[in-house]
Steps between C-alpha positions, in 0.01 A plus 500: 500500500646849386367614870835324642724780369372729723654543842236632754693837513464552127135438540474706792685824320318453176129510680587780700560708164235359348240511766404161443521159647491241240284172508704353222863515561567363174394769309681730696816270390421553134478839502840525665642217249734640214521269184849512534462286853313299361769390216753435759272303708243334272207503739206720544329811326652829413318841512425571132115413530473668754642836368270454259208548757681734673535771206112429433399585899766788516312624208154514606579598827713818371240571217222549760652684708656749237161532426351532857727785565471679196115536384570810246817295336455374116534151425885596327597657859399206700655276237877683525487521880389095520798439239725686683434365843480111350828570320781214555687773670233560748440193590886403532490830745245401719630144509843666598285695783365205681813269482325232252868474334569338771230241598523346085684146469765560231734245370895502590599670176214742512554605850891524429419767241291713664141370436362595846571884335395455110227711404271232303576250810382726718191652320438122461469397825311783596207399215523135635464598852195688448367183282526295815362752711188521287462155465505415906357831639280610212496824293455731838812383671687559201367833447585604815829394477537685114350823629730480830811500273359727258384793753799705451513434142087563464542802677791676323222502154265834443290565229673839469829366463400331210345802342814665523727242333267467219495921451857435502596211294197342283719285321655303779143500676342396185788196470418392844165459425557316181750277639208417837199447244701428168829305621640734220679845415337785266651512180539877406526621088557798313244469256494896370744827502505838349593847525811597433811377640542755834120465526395126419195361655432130563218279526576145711270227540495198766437166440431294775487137466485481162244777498486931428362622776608860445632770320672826676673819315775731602787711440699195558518122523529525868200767544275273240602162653373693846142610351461147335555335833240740667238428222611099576419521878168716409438218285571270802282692748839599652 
């Protein structure tokens, strides 16, 4: 049984992070099991199904709270705030925070180089954890958990911060909204000029996975790539 790997001190230190006292010890085990253990010692599961779960419930749980706290936020603000806060990096951060690098079961060679500190291992673990948790304590324990971790994090976001970055910059906001709903960059093309050389205008358009979305003009590529990206997020509801 996977259970046997854990010493009653590591289950002791892990529930009093998590807030939880598990009924089955074995998943607990999983969630803590790197594949790379596993290859050494040929026996058990690893965590991998359980990230799985874990980046599903990490999800939801973010999503409704994003929306919870912000009622007058569009769809394309919630999304960039839930991408940002689910990132890899995030989640290798808060993993970091509450000492999970150090509760996983690594093999020799993986512990040698450092895998208690790698950024996927640890934005692994964390995922898997909160699988487990889920699965033995239900979707309010692990909720609790998620929005304990996240407070600081939650509470850092403001509705006018994000106005102000997209008045400043609509082509990187408009890029990290594609990238959340789209899992792709805006392509940006000069499709017009004229006026003479010291006073050329341009016309740019945007194609966003695989489609136009908008045009924008200026007095140059930078100021029409800036208007297209505004008439993009308009388009958005951004």
């Amino acid at each position: 049984m996977e259970s046997q790997l854990l010493s009653a001190e590591h289950i002791e230190q892990v529930e009093a992070v998590l807030g939880h006292s598990f009924s089955n010890l074995d998943l607990l085990a999983e969630a803590l099991t790197h594949s790379s253990f596993n290859n050494e010692n040929r026996k058990g599961k690893d965590n991998e199904r359980l990230e799985f779960l874990g980046d599903a419930v990490i999800g939801l749980v973010i999503g409704q709270e994003l929306w919870r706290r912000f009622p007058n936020s569009s769809e394309g603000q919630l999304s960039r705030w839930r991408s940002q806060l689910v990132s890899r990096k995030s989640l290798a951060d808060l993993s970091l925070d509450t000492g999970m690098g150090q509760w996983v079961f690594l093999g020799k060679g993986e512990r040698r180089s450092g895998g208690s500190e790698k950024r996927s291992i640890l934005a692994g673990v964390f995922e898997s954890v909160v699988g487990a948790l889920y699965l033995d304590g239900g979707l309010e324990k692990a909720a609790a958990f998620l929005l304990k971790v996240y407070k600081p994090s939650l509470e850092e976001l403001s509705e006018d911060d994000i106005r102000y970055r997209k008045e400043l910059d609509q082509k990187t906001f408009l890029q990290e909204i594609t990238q959340s709903r789209h899992g792709t960059t805006p392509l940006y093309r000069v499709v017009d000029m004229w006026g003479l050389e010291h006073e050329k205008n341009f016309k740019v358009e945007i194609e966003i996975a695989g489609v136009v979305v908008a045009t924008g003009e200026g007095k140059s590529k930078k100021e029409a790539e800036q208007r297209a990206a505004q008439g993009a997020l308009e388009a958005f509801g951004v």
